[in-house]
VMD Tcl script that draws the C-alpha trace (Angstrom):
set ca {
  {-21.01 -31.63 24.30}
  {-22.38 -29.51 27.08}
  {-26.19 -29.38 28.63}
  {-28.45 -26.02 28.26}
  {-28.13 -25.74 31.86}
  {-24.24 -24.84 31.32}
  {-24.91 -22.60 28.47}
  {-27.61 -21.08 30.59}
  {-24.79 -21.03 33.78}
  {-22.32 -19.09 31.35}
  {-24.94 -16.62 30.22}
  {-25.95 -15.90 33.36}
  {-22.58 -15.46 34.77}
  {-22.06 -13.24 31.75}
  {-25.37 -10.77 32.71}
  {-23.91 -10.31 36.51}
  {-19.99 -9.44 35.32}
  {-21.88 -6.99 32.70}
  {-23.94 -5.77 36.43}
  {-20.38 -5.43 38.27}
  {-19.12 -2.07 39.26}
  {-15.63 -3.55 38.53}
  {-16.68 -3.65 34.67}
  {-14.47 -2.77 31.70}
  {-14.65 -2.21 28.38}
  {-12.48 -5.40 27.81}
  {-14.26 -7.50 30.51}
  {-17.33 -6.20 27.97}
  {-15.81 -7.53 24.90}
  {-14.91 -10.96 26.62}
  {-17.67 -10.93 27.72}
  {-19.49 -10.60 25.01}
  {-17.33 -12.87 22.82}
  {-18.17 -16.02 25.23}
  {-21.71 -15.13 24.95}
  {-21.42 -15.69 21.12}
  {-19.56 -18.61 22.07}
  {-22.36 -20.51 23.98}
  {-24.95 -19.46 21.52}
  {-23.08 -21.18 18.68}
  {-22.08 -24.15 20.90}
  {-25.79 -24.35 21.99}
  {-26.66 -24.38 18.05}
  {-24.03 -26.89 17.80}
  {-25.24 -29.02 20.45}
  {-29.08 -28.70 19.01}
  {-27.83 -29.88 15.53}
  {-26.31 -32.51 16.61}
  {-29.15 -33.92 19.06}
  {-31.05 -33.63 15.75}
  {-28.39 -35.48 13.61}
  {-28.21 -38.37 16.55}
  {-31.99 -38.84 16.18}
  {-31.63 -39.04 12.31}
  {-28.97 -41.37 12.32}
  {-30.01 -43.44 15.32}
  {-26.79 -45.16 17.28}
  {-24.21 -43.47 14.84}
  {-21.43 -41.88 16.54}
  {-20.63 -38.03 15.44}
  {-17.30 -39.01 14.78}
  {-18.32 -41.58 12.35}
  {-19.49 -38.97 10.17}
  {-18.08 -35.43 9.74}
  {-20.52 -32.52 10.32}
  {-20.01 -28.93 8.01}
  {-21.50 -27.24 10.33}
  {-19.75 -28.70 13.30}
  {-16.07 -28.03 11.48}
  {-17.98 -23.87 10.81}
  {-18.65 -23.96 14.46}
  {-15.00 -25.24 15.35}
  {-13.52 -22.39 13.09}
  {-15.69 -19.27 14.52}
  {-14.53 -20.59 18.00}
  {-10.90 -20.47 17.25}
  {-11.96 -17.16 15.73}
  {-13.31 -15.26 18.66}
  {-10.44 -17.33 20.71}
  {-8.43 -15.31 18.84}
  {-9.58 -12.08 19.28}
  {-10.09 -12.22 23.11}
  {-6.41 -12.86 23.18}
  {-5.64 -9.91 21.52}
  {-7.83 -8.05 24.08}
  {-6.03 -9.96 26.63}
  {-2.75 -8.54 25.16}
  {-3.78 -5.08 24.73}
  {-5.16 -3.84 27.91}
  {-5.88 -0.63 28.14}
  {-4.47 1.86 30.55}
  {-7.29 3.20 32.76}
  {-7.27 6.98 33.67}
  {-7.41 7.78 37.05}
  {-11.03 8.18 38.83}
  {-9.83 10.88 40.68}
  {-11.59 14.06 39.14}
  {-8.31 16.65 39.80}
  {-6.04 14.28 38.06}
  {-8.01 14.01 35.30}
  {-8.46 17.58 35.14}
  {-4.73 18.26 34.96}
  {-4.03 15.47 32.31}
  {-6.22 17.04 29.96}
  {-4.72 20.77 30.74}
  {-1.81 19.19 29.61}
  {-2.98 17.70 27.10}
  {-4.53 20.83 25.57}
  {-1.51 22.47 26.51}
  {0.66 20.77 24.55}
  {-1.54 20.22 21.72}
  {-1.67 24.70 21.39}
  {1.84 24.68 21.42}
  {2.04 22.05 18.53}
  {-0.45 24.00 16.60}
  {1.43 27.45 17.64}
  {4.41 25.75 15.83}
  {2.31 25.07 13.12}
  {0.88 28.36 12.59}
  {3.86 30.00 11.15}
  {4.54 26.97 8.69}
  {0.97 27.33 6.97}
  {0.84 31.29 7.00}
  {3.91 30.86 5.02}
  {2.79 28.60 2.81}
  {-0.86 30.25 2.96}
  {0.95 33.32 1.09}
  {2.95 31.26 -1.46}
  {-0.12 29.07 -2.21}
  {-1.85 33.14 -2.81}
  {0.98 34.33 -4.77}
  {1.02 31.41 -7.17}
  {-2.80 31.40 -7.30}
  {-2.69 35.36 -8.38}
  {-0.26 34.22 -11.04}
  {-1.93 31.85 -12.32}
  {-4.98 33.95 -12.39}
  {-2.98 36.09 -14.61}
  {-1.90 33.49 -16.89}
  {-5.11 32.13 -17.23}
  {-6.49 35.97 -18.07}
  {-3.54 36.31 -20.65}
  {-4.23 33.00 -22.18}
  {-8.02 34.00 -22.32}
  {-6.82 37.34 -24.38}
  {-4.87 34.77 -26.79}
  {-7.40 32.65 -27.04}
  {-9.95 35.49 -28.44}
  {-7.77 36.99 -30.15}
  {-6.87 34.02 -32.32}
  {-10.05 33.01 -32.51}
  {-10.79 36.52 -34.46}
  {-7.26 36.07 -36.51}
  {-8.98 32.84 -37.05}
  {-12.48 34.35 -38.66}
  {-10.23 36.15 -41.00}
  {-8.53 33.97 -41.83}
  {-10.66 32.31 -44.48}
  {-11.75 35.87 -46.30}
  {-7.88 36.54 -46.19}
  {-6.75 33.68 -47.68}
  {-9.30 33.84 -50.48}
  {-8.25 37.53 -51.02}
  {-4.88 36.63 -51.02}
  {-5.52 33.74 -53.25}
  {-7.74 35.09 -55.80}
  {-4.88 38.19 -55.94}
  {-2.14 35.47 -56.90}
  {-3.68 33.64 -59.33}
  {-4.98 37.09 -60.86}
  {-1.22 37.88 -61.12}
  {-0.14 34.95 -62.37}
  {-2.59 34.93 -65.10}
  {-1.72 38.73 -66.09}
  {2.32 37.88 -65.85}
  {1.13 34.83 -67.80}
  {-0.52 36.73 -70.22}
  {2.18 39.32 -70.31}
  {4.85 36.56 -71.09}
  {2.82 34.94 -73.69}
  {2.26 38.88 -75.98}
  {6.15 39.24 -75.30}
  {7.22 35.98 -76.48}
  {4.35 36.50 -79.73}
  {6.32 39.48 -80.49}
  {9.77 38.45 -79.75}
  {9.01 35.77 -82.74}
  {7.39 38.02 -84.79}
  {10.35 40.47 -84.36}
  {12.50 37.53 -84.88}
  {11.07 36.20 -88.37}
  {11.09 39.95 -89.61}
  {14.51 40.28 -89.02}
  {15.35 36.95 -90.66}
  {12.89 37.45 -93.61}
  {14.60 40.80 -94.12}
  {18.25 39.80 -93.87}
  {18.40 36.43 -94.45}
  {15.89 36.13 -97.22}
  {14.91 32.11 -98.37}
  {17.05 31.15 -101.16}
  {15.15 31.89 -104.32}
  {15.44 29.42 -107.11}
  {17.72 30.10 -109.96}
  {16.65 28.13 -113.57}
  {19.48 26.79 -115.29}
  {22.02 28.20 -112.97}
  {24.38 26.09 -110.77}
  {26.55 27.28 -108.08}
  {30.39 26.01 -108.02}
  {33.01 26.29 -105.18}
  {35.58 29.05 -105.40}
  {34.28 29.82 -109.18}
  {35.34 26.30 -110.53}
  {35.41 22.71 -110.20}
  {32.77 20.33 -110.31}
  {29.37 21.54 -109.53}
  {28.35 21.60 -105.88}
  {24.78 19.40 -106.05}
  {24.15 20.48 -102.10}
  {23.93 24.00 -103.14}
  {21.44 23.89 -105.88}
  {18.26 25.96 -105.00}
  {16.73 24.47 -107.69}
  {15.61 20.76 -106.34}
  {14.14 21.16 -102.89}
  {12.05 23.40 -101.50}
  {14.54 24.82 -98.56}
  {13.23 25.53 -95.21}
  {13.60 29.47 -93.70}
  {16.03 30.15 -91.48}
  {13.46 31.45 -89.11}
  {11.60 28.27 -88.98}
  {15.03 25.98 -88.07}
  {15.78 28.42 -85.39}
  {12.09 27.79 -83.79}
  {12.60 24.06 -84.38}
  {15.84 24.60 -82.01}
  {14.15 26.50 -79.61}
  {11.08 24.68 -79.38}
  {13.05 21.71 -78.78}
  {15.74 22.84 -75.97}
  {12.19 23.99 -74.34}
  {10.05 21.11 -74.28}
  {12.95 18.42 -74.35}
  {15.84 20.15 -72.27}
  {17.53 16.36 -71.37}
  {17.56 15.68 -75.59}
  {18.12 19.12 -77.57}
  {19.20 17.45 -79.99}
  {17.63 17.73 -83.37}
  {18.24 15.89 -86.83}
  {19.60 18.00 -89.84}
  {17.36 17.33 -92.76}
  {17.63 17.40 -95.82}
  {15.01 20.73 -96.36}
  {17.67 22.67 -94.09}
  {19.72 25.03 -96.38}
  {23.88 23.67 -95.71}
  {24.77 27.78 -95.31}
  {22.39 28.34 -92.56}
  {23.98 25.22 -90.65}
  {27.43 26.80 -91.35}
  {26.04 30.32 -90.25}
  {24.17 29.18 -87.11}
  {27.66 26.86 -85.95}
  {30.16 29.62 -86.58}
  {28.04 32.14 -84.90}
  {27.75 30.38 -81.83}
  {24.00 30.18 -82.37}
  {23.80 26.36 -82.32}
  {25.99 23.04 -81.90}
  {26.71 19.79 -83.06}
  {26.56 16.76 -80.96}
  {29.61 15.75 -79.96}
  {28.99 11.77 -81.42}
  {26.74 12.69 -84.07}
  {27.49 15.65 -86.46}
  {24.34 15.29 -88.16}
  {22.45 16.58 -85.36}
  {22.03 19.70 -83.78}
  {21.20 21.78 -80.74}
  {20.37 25.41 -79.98}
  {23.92 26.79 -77.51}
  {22.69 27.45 -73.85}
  {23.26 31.14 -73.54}
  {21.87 30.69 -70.11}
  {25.05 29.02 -69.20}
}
mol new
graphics top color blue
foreach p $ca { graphics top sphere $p radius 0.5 }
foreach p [lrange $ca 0 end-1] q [lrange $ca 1 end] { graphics top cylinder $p $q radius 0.2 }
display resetview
């Protein structure tokens, strides 16, 4: 390890080459570096003075200092960066005042011409960057007109859909109601015409109808045993039913429904049979 009076050699050596007329800006750096360098080897040296006293006869090497390896590593550090100093020295402008004058004329020089060469470049693309920005101004001012003027559609909106609204369902319930008196007197219509031509069968005591004026007595055409049902009243069983059930039609044929009426409403094309059971019916889809 070295004695203060080396580290006091180097940092005097260091003042008088910072004193030198001959000074540069690198010479400063080294210069500066190996300052930092005896400082730290001085608190190096101090340390371990102090550790020897500690420890007594105990070599340094015996036992490994942190601080002495944090030392070691800042050296190799600044090492470092003085060479790359070293290797990147500067190239010093002339001292003579005329030279210098006429580097930086050229220097100027050449930088106006650069910018000269610029100047065209950015007008241009000062007057596209304008353009662009006065159509987008425009945009944005159309947008803005939108933008107010569906925000009033908007405020309607609400009043006109409950106008609108409350007009549908006011139409629906008057083509409702409408529907409802023309289908009351469509029946109505309907049983008066069947209660005026095709009267219920009426009872006869002590009479009995035969086929083709002789032969046994037909027992299906006596009026006297049941009570038969209108003809009006079958054909709103039929319709009720193709309405309510339009996948099953279908009704049975009782035994209240008069055997002529069945005949009547087949051969007229009013109703039909099922095709795998004859003993039910079905009003005929005239809407077909």
């Amino acid at each position: 390890m070295g004695t203060p009076e080396d580290y006091d050699r180097a940092s005097s050596f260091s003042t008088s080459m910072g004193n030198s007329p001959d000074w540069t800006p690198v010479a400063s750096a080294k210069c500066e570096m190996k300052q930092e360098c005896v400082e730290v080897w001085r608190d190096v040296n101090v340390l371990q003075q102090r550790l020897q006293e500690e420890t007594g006869d105990a070599s340094p090497t015996d036992r490994p200092s942190p601080l002495l390896a944090v030392s070691r590593a800042k050296q190799l550090q600044l090492q470092a960066q003085v060479e790359v100093l070293e290797s990147q020295q500067p190239q010093l402008m002339s001292t003579h005042k005329k030279v210098v004058e006429a580097v930086l004329v050229n220097h100027l020089k050449e930088s106006i011409e650069q910018l000269s060469e610029l100047l065209p470049a950015m007008q241009a693309q000062q007057k596209e960057l304008s353009a662009s920005l006065e159509l987008e101004e425009q945009v944005l001012h159309q947008r803005q007109e939108l933008g107010r003027m569906l925000e009033a559609r908007l405020a309607e909106v609400p009043e006109a859909h409950e106008t609108s609204v409350d007009s549908r369902v006011k139409t629906f319930r008057r083509k409702l109601k409408q529907a409802e008196q023309f289908h009351t007197d469509l029946v109505q219509r309907l049983a008066e015409f069947l209660d005026t031509h095709f009267p219920p069968p009426q009872p006869a005591k002590g009479k009995r109808r035969r086929r083709h004026g002789s032969g046994p007595v037909d027992k299906t055409l006596d009026v006297d045993d049941p009570q038969w049902t209108p003809l009006n009243t079958m054909i709103e069983t039929l319709i009720n039913k193709s309405v309510d059930s339009p996948h099953d039609p279908y009704i049975p044929m009782e035994p209240r429904y008069w055997p002529p009426y069945i005949e009547m409403l087949l051969r007229c094309g009013i109703a039909q049979r099922h095709p795998d059971d004859s003993n039910r019916l079905k009003l005929a889809p005239f809407n077909l």
